[in-house]
C-alpha positions as CSV (number, residue, x, y, z in Angstrom):
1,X,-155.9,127.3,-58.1
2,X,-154.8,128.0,-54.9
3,X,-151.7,129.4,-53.5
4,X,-150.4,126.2,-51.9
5,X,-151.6,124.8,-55.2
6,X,-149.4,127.1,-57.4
7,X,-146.6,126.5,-55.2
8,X,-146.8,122.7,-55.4
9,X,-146.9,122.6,-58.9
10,X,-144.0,125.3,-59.1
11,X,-141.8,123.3,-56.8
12,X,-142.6,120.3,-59.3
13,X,-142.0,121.9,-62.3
14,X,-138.1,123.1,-60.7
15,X,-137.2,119.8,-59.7
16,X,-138.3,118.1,-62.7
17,X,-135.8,121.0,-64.4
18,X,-133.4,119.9,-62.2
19,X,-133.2,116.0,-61.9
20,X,-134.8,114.9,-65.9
21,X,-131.3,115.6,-66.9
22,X,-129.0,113.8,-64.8
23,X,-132.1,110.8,-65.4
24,X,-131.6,111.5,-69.4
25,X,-127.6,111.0,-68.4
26,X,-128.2,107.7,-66.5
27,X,-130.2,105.9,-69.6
28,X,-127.5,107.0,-71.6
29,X,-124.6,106.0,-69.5
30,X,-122.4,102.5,-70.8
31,X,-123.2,99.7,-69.7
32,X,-120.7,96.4,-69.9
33,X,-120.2,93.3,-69.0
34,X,-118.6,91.7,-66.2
35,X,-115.8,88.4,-67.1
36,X,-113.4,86.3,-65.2
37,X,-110.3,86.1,-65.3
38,X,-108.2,83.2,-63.5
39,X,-104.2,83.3,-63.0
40,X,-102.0,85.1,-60.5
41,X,-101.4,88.6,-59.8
42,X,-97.3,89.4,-60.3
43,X,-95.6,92.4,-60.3
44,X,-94.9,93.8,-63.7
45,X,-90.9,94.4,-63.5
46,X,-91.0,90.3,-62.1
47,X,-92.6,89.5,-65.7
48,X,-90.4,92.0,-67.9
49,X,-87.1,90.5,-65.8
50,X,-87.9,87.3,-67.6
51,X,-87.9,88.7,-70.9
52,X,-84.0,89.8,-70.1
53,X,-85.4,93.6,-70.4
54,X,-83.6,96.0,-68.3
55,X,-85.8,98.8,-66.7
56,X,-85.0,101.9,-65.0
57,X,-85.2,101.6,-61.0
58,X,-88.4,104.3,-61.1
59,X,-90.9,102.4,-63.7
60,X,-93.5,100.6,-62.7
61,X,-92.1,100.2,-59.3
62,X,-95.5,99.4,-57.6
63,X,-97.3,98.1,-60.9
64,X,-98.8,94.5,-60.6
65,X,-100.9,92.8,-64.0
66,X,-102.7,89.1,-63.7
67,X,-100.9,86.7,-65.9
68,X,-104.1,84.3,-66.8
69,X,-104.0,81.0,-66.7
70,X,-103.7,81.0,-71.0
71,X,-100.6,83.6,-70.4
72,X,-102.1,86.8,-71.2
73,X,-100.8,89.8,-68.9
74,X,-103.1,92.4,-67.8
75,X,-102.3,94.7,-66.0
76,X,-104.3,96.1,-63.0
77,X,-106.0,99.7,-62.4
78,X,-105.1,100.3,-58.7
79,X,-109.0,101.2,-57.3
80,X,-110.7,100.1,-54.3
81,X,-110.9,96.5,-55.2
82,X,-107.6,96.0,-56.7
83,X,-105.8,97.8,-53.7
84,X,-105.7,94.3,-51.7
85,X,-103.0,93.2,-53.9
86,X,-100.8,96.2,-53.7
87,X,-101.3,96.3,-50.3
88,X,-101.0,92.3,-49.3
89,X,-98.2,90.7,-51.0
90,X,-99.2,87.1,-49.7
91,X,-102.5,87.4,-52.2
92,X,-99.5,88.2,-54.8
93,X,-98.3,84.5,-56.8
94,X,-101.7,82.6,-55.9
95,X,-104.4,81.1,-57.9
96,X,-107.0,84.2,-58.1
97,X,-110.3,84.4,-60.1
98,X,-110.9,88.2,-60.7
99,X,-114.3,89.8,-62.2
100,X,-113.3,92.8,-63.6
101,X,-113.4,94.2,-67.1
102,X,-111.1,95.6,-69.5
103,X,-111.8,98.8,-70.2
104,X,-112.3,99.5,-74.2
105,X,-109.5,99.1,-76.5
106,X,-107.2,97.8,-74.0
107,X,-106.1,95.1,-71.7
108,X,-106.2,97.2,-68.9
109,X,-108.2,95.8,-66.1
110,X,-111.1,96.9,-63.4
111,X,-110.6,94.4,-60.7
112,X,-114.7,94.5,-59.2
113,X,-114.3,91.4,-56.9
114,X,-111.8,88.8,-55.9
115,X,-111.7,85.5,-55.5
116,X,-109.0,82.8,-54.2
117,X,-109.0,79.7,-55.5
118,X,-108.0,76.7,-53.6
119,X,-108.4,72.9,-53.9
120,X,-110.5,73.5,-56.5
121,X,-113.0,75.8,-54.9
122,X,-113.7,79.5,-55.0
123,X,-113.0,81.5,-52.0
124,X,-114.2,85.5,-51.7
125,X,-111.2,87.5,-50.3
126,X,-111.7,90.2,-47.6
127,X,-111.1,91.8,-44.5
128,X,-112.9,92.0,-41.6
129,X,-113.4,93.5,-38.5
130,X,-115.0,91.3,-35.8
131,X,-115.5,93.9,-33.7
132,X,-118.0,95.9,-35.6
133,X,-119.2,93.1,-38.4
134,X,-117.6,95.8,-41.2
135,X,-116.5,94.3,-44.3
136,X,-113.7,96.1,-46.9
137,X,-112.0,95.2,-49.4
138,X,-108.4,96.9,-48.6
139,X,-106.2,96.5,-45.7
140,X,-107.2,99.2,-43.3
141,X,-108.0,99.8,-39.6
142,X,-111.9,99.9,-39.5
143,X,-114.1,102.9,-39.7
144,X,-115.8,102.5,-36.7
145,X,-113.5,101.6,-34.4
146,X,-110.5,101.8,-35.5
147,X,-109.0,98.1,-34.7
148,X,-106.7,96.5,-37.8
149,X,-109.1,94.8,-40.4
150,X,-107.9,90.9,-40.9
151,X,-107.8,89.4,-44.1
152,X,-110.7,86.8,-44.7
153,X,-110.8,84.0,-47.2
154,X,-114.4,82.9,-46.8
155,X,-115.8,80.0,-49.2
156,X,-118.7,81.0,-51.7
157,X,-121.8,80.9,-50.2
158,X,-120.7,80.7,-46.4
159,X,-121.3,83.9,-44.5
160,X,-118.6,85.7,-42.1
161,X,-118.5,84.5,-38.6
């Protein structure tokens, strides 16, 4: 075998040391399943005010749960798709079809995309920048060039203009 040869097939034999394991980790890693979840997006103390519970000023000032459309409350992790609501209160008290999950052994859920729904129809909520044709999911100035992001409602199936 040659040098180059030997090297090759010691270069191969490292990075197979190094990456099999993190690949062994990825076949291993949970998988679920995406739902839906219809209803509108409230702030928790506005459903435990109706319940005649007093709460101290300090809890859950900023928390917000979907009440579904059957009357179940779940309330929301704060991530990168969720942060729309906390951060636009007119998406607050509207029809809204979330896919998220809960996570295991609780109703505590992953918002992963968000829809409005109006007359009937589903919507895909975003912001935009027409500047540089970016597309987020919370209220920010854009990346690129720095302009305020406007919120989009765009139907399904209809690409941004």
């Amino acid at each position: 075998m040659t040098r180059l040869g030997r090297r090759r097939l010691h270069l191969l034999v490292v990075w197979s040391a190094v990456i099999l394991p993190f690949l062994a980790m990825g076949a291993d890693a949970p998988k679920f399943k995406l739902d839906h979840f219809e209803g509108k997006v409230v702030p928790i103390k506005d459903i435990v005010s109706k319940f005649h519970t007093k709460l101290d000023k300090d809890a859950w000032p900023t928390w917000l749960a979907l009440v579904t459309t059957d009357g179940k409350v779940l309330p929301l992790i704060k991530n990168d798709n969720s942060r729309m609501f906390f951060k636009e209160p007119k998406l607050q008290n509207r029809l809204m079809r979330i896919e998220g999950r809960l996570l295991p052994g609780s109703q505590l859920l992953q918002v992963i995309r968000v829809y409005s729904i109006r007359d009937g129809k589903l919507y895909e909520v975003f912001y935009w920048c027409d500047v540089c044709v970016i597309k987020r999911f919370e209220k920010q100035n854009c990346d690129c060039c720095g302009e305020p992001m406007i919120l989009r409602e765009e139907p399904i199936g209809t690409a941004p203009r």
